[in-house]
C-alpha positions in Angstrom: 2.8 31.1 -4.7 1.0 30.4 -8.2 -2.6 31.6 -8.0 -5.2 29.0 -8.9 -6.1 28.2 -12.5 -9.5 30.1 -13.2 -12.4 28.6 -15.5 -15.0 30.6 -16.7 -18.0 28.8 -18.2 -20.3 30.7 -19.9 -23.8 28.5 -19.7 -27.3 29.3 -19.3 -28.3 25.4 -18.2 -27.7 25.3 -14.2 -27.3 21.6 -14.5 -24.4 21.5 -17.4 -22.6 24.4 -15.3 -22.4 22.5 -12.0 -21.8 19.1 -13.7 -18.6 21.2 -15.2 -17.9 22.8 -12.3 -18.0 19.7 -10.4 -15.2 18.5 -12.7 -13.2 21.5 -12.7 -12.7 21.5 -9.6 -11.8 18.0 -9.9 -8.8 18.7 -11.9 -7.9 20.9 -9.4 -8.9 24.1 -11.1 -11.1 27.2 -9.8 -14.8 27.5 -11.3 -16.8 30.2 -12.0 -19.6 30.7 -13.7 -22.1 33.2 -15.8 -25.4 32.5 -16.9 -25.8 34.8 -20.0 -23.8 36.4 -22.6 -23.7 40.2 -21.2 -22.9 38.7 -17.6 -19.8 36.6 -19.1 -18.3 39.4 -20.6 -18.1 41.7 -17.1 -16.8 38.2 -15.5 -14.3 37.5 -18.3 -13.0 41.6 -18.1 -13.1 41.5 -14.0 -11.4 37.8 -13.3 -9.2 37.5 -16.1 -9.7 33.7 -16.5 -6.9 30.9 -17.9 -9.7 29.6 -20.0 -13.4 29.7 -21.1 -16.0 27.4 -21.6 -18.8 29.0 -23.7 -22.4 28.0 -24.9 -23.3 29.3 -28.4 -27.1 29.7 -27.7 -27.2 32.3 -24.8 -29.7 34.7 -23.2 -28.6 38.4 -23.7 -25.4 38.1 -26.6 -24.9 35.2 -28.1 -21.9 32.8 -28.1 -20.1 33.9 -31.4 -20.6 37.5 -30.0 -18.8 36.5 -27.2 -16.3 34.6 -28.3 -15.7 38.1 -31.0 -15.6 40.1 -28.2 -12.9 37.9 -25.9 -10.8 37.7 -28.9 -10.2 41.5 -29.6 -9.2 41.8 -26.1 -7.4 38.7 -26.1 -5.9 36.4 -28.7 -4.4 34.2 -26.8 -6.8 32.8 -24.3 -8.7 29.2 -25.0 -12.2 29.1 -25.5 -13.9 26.4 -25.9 -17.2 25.8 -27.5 -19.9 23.9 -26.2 -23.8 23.5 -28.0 -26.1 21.1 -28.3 -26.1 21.9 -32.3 -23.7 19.3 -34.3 -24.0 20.9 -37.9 -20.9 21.6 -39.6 -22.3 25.5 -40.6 -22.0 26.0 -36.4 -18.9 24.2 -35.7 -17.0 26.3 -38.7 -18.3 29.5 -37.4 -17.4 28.3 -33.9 -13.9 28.3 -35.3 -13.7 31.0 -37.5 -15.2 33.5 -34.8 -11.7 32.4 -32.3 -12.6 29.5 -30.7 -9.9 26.8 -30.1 -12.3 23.8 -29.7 -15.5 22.5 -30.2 -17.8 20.5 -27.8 -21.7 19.0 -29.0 -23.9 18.1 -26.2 -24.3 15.8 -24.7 -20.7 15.5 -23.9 -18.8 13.1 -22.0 -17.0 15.1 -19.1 -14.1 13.3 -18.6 -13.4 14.3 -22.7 -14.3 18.1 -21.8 -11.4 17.7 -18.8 -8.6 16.6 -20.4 -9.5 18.7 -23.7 -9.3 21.6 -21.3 -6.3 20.3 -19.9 -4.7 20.1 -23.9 -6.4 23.9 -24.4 -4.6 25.4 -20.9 -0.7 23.3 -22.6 -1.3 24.7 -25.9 -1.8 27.9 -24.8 1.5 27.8 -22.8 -0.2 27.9 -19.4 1.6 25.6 -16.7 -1.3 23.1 -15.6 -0.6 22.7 -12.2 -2.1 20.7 -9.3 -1.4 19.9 -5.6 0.1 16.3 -6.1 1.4 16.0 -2.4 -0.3 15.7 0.5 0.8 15.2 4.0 -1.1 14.7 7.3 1.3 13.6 10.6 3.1 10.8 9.4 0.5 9.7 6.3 2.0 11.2 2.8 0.2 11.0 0.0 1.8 10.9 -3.5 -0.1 11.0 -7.1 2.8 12.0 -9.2 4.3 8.6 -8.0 0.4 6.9 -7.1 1.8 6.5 -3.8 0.8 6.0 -0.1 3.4 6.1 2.7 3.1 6.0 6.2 6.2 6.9 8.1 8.0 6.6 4.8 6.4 2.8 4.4 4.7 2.3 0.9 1.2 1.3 2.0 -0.2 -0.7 -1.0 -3.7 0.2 -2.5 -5.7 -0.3 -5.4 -5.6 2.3 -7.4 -9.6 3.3 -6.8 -8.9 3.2 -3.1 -5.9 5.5 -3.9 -8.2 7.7 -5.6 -10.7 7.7 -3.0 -8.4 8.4 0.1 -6.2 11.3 -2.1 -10.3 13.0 -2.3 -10.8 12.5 1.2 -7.2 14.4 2.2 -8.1 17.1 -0.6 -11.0 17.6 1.9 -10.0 17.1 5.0 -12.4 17.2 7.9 -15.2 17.8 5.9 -18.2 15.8 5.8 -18.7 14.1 2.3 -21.7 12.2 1.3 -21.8 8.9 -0.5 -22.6 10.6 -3.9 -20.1 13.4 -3.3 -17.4 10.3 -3.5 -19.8 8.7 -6.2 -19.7 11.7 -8.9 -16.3 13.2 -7.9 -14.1 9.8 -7.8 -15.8 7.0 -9.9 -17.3 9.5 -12.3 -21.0 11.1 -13.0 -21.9 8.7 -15.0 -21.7 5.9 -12.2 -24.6 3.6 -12.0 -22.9 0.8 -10.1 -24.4 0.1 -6.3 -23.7 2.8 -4.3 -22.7 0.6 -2.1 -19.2 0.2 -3.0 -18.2 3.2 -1.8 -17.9 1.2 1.9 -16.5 -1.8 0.9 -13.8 0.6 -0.8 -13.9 2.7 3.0 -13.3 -0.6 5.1 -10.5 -1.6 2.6 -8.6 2.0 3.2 -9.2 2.1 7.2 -8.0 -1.6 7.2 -4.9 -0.6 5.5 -4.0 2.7 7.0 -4.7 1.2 10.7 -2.6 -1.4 10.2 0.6 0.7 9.2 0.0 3.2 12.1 -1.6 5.8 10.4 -3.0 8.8 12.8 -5.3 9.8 10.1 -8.3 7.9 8.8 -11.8 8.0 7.3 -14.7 8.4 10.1 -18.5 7.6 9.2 -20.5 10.3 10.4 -24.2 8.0 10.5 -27.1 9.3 8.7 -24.6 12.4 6.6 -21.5 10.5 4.8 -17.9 10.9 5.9 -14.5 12.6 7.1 -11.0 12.2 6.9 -10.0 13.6 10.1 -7.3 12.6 12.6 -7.6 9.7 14.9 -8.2 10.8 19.1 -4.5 9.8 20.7 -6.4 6.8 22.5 -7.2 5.1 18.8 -3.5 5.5 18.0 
């Protein structure tokens, strides 16, 4: 069995570190996380990760440091850089010290995912992801975008697609509305929140009416969970 892909950011700001982490694991991959430079370095020697994210301005060693350090022990490996200075001085130094990209914040995430993504193929690294999921006789699909219940295509948008493929990634755990919110339409959402159970009602609908014996439950007052329906529903 392949082990999972690793991420190591290297961040000092908690709220960058679990915006990445939130879509790391996204993609599929495993996070981790260190909050200064000293501290990155023990977790880069002890997990051996597929691919670093690292701040330039850190507590302890700096970035550049850092990135010197990873790179005598390992050429190969991507790092990325990520700041919040744009000057050209920084982003040449970025380079010169090993780094394989270069990232100013404020970022957009989605850009930071697939340049990791473009850092783990260059690198030769197999970027792999569960794209198959079955539960009794529902089968779920994303290398073909498909739904099928007892081998019958189910047809769904592709947001509701999305949705239900988070829901089976999770199942029978309780997700709240802005769980579903930041981790299928995005952080940067600012629609009504709303839409997440008009998007629900449209998935139950569907998967009730092919015969499903899994579905999406509302668990009042906490969120939801795609769990399997009592034999008396079915």
């Amino acid at each position: 069995m392949n082990r999972p892909v690793k991420i190591l950011t290297i961040e000092d700001d908690p709220n960058i570190t679990d915006l990445i982490g939130m879509y790391v694991e996204k993609m599929g991959f495993e996070p981790f996380h260190a909050a200064d430079g000293s501290e990155g370095l023990e977790m880069y020697y002890d997990l051996s990760p597929d691919c670093i994210i690292l701040d330039l301005m850190l507590p302890e060693i700096d970035g550049w440091e850092v990135c010197r350090m990873i790179r005598l022990d390992d050429p190969h490996i991507p790092i990325l850089m990520l700041t919040g200075k744009g000057e050209s001085y920084d982003i040449v130094k970025g380079l010169e010290m090993g780094a394989d990209d270069y990232i100013v914040k404020p970022f957009d995430p989605n850009e930071l995912s697939a340049r990791v993504k473009a850092a783990l193929r260059r690198s030769g690294h197999a970027v792999q992801q569960k794209e198959q999921l079955k539960f009794s006789n529902l089968m779920m699909n994303m290398s073909e975008f498909r739904i099928l219940v007892d081998d019958q295509e189910v047809l769904m948008a592709p947001r509701e697609t999305e949705l239900l493929y988070y829901f089976a990634s999770h199942p029978n755990q309780v997700l709240s509305r802005q769980q579903l919110l930041d981790n299928v339409w995005g952080y940067e959402f600012d629609g009504d929140p709303r839409t997440i159970d008009v998007h629900i009602k449209r998935i139950r609908d569907k998967l009730h009416h092919h015969g499903a014996r899994w579905s999406v439950k509302t668990i009042r007052g906490v969120g939801y969970r795609f769990e399997e329906k009592p034999y008396d529903e079915n």
